[in-house]
N, C-alpha and C positions, 0 to 999 in steps of 0.2 A: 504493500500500500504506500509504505514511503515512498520507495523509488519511482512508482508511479506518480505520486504528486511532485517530486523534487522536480523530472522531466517536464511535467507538464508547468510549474512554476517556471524552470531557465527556460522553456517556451518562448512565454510571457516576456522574460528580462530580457531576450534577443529581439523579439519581437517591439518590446519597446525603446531599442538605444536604436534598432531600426529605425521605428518613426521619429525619435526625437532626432537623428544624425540629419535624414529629410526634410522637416521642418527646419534646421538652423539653417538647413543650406538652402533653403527656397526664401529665408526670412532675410536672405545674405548676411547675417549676424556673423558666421566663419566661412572665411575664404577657402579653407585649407579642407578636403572632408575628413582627414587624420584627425584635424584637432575636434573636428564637429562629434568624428565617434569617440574618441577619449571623456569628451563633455560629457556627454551621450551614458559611457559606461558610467561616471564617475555622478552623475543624477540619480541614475537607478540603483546604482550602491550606497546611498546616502541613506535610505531608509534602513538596512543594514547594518549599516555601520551608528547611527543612531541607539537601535536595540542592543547594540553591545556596548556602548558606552553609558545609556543609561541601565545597563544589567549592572555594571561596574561599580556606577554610582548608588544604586539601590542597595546592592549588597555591601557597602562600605568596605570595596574591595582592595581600593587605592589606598588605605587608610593604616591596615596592621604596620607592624615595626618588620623586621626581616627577623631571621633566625637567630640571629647572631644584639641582637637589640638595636638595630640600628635604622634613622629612616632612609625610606627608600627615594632614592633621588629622583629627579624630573625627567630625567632621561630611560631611566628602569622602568617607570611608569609606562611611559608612550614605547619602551620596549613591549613591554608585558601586553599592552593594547592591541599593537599590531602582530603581534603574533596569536591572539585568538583570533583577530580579524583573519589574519592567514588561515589559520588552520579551519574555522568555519567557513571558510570561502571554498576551500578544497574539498571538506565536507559537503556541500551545497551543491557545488558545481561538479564534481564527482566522485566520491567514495560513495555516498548515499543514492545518487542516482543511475549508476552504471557500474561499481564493485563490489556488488552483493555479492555471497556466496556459502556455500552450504559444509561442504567438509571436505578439508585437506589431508587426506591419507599418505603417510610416510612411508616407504616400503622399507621394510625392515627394523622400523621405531621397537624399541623392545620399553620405552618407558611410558609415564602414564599420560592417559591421551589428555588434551585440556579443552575445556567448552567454555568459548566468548561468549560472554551476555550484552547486550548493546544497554543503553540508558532511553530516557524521556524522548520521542521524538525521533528518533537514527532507526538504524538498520544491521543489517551483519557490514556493511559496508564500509562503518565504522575503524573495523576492526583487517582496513587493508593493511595499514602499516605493521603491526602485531603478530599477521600472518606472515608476514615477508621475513619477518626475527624468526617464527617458528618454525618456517619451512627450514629456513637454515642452519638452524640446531638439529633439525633430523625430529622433529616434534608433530605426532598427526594431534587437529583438530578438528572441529568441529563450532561452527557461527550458527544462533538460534533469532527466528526472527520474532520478537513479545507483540502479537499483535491478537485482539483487535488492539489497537494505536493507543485508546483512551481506558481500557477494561482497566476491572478491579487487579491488584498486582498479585493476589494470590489466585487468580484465574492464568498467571503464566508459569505455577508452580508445575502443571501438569506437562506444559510442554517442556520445563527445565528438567521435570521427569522423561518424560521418552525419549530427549535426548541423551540425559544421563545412559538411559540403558543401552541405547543405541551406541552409543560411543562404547561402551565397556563389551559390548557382542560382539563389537569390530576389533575389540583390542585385544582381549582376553583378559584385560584388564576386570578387576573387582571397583576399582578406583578411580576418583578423575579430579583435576586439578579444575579448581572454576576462576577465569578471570571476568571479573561487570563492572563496566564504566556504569555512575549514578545510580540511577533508580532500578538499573540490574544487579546491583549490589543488593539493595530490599528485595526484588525478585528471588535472589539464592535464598537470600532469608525467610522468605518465604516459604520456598519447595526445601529448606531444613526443617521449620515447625510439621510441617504436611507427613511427608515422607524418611526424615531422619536424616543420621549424618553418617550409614555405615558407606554407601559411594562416594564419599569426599574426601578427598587427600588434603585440600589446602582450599580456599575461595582468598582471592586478590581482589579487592574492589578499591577503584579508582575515583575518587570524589563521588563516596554515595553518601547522600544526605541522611545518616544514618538517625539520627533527630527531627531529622528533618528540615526544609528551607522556608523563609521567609518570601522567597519567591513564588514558589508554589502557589500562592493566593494567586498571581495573576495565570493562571496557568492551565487549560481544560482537561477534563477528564475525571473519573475518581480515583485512576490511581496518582492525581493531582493531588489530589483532597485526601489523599491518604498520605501524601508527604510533607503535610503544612506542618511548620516548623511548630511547637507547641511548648511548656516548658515540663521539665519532670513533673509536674504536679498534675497534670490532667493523663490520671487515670483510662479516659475513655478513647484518647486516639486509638487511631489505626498501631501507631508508632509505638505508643507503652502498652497495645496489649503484646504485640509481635518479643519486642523487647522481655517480655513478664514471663514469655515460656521456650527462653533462651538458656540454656545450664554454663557455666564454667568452662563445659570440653567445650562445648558448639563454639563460643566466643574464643577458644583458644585456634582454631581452625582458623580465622583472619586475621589478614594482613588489611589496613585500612590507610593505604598511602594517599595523601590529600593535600592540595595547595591551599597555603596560608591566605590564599592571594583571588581565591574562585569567586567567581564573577557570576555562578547559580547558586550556590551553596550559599545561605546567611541564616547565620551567623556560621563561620568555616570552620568554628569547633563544634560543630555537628556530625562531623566526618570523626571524629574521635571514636571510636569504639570500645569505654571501655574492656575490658581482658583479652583483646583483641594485640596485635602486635600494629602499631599505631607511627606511621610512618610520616613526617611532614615532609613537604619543601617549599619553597621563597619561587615566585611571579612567574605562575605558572596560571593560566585560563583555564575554567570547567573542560572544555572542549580538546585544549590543547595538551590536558591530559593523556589524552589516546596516540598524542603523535610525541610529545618533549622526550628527546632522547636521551636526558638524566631520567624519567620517571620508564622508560621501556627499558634502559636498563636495571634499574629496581625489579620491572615485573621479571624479565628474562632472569633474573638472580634468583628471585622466590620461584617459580616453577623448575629452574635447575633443581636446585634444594631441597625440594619437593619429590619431584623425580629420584634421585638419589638416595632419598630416606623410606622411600616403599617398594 
């Protein structure tokens, strides 16, 4: 369903730097028609680029101190910026729209298979960059698509089950390592309350709102309204009942590596897990999680590790 709306959205964004490139040149406004498409692109990215900068600003993204207690300079900022704008553009324009993909079989992988989970809104397609590390460790996978788009998050515990099994029929494997960007992070946690944790080697989640976001509110769906950030005290969330029938081991099974600095995540110590193994880093984008090549190598380290210990 993504890919199909992503395509049919850059439709849309060609079709309109089209008409505007024709209007400036028929209004003689640009002589040049290079500069008239440049315009052209740089108008229809503006609402784009808007949504990330005030994500930034909603979540008082720009604001923490770095790791180290220090602030972070003017220049780190409009780093940090332009690099989710990067990485959601490549997302947009094509990981989500055109590299979907189902399961990457290793021939002769003798270790444990691992199943990507995607987050809010994405696809397996997500998870191009992550497969191109796995193929190359000699690692088979396995990308599950959580759809319907808006359902409740424990209606995708059932496909994080048949995957599971499916991947362990293929491998001979009893076990499977899970890595989930955001709200596939609650997903895994999900299909652990439902189904248990004896097929789980390890689960990596990458900026999942494990408390949940502040952003959430603007955001559709119920598994929306089941991520609204809440504080420990309300008993009735989605979030503290999931949390309330979690033991010690379950919570020893994650890795919860998360940027100080996420731009969907607010407040960003929601991503904390406690008795979880709780991994931070400094100005890094929700998004650009999936691709920063300090944070894939983190994951590539925890599924070696992982691998090696079962």
């Amino acid at each position: 369903m993504i890919a199909r709306f992503t395509r049919f959205m850059l439709f849309l964004q060609f079709a309109s730097v089209a008409v505007l490139t024709l209007w400036l040149m028929q209004l003689n406004w640009v002589s040049s028609f290079a500069v008239a498409v440049l315009i052209s692109v740089i108008l229809v990215t503006l609402p784009r680029s808007g949504i990330i900068l005030s994500n930034f600003l909603l979540s008082q993204a720009l604001r923490p101190l770095n790791l180290a207690g220090k602030k972070i300079s003017v220049r780190s900022k409009a780093k940090l910026l332009l690099q989710e704008f990067y990485w959601s553009s490549v997302c947009w324009f094509w990981v989500l729209p055109f590299a979907v993909f189902s399961k990457r079989t290793i021939s002769g992988d003798e270790g444990l298979p691992v199943l990507l989970i995607h987050g809010y809104g994405a696809n397996s397609g997500f998870w191009h960059h992550t497969s191109d590390l796995l193929q190359r460790s000699g690692s088979s996978h396995m990308a599950i698509e959580l759809e319907p788009l808006l359902a409740d998050i424990d209606d995708y515990a059932h496909l994080i089950n048949t995957a599971v099994e499916a991947l362990c029929a293929a491998s001979g494997k009893e076990k499977v390592i899970v890595v989930a960007h955001s709200m596939g992070g609650l997903a895994a946690r999900a299909y652990l309350r439902k189904f248990g944790s004896d097929r789980i080697a390890r689960v990596i989640t990458l900026g999942t709102p494990h408390y949940g976001s502040t952003l959430a509110n603007f955001a559709m769906g119920t598994n929306a309204m089941q991520m609204r950030w809440s504080d420990q005290s309300d008993s009735q969330s989605w979030l503290a009942a999931l949390a309330q029938t979690e033991t010690p081991a379950i919570r020893e099974l994650f890795v919860s590596i998360y940027s100080r600095h996420d731009n969907i995540v607010s407040p960003q110590e929601s991503c904390h897990l406690p008795g979880a193994t709780n991994i931070a880093v400094d100005l890094v984008g929700h998004v650009a999680l999936g691709f920063d090549k300090q944070v894939l190598e983190m994951v590539m380290r925890e599924i070696t590790a992982a691998r090696q210990n079962t």
